[in-house]
C-alpha positions as CSV (number, residue, x, y, z in Angstrom):
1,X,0.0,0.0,0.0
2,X,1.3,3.7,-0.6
3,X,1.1,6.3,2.0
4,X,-2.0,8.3,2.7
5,X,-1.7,11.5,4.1
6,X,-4.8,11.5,6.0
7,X,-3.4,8.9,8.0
8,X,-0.7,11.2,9.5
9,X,-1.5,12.9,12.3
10,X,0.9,15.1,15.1
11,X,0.1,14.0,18.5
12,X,2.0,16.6,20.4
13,X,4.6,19.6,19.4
14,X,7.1,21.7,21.2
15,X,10.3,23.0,21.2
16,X,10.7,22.0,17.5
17,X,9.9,18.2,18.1
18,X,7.0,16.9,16.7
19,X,5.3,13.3,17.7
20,X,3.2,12.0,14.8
21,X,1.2,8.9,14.5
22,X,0.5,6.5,11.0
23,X,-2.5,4.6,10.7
24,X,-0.9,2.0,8.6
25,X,-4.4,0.1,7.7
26,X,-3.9,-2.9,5.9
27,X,0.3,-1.7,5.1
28,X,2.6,-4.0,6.8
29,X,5.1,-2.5,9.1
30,X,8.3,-3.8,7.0
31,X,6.6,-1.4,3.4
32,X,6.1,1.6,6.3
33,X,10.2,1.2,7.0
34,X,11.5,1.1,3.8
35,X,13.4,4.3,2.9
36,X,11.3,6.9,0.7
37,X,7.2,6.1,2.3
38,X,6.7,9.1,3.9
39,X,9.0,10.8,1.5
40,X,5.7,13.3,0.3
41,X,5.6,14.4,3.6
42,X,9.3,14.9,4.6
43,X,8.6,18.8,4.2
44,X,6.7,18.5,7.3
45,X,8.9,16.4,9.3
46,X,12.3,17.3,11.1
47,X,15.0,15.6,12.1
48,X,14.7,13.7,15.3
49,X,10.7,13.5,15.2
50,X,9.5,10.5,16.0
51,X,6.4,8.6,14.9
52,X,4.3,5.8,16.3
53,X,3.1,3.4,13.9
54,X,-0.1,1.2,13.8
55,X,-0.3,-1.0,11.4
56,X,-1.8,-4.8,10.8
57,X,0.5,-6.9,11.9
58,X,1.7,-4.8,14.8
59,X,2.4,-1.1,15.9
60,X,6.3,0.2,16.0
61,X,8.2,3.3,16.7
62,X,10.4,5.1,14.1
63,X,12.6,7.7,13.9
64,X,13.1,10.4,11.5
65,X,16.6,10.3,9.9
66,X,18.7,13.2,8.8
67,X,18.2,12.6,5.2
68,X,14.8,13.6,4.1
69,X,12.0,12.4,6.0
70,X,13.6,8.7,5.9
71,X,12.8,6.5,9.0
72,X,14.6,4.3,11.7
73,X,12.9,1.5,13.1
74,X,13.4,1.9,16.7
75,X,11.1,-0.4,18.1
């Protein structure tokens, strides 16, 4: 499945930091990791956000990377 950008939502901001949440749906956490899926929304994101994920086989944490929106898996 492709990202959809309704499914992005901040949770909480300050200081610069931004927590977002992904309603994967029916995307599998390992398509959500792969470099480049929340690359139409990078503009939005900083470095250091982080992002909880819920998708159907399970919900993770990720990371945003210095290089363009990318993500680390963190849990």
């Amino acid at each position: 499945m492709a990202f959809s950008m309704r499914n992005l939502s901040v949770l909480a901001y300050a200081n610069g930091f931004t927590l977002w949440h992904y309603k994967a749906g029916a995307t599998p956490l390992a398509a959500i990791s792969e470099p480049g899926f929340f690359s139409s929304a990078a503009d939005m994101m900083a470095t250091g956000d982080m992002m909880m994920v819920s998708a159907e086989d399970g919900a993770g944490m990720l990371c945003v990377a210095p290089s363009a929106g990318q993500m680390l898996r963190l849990a």
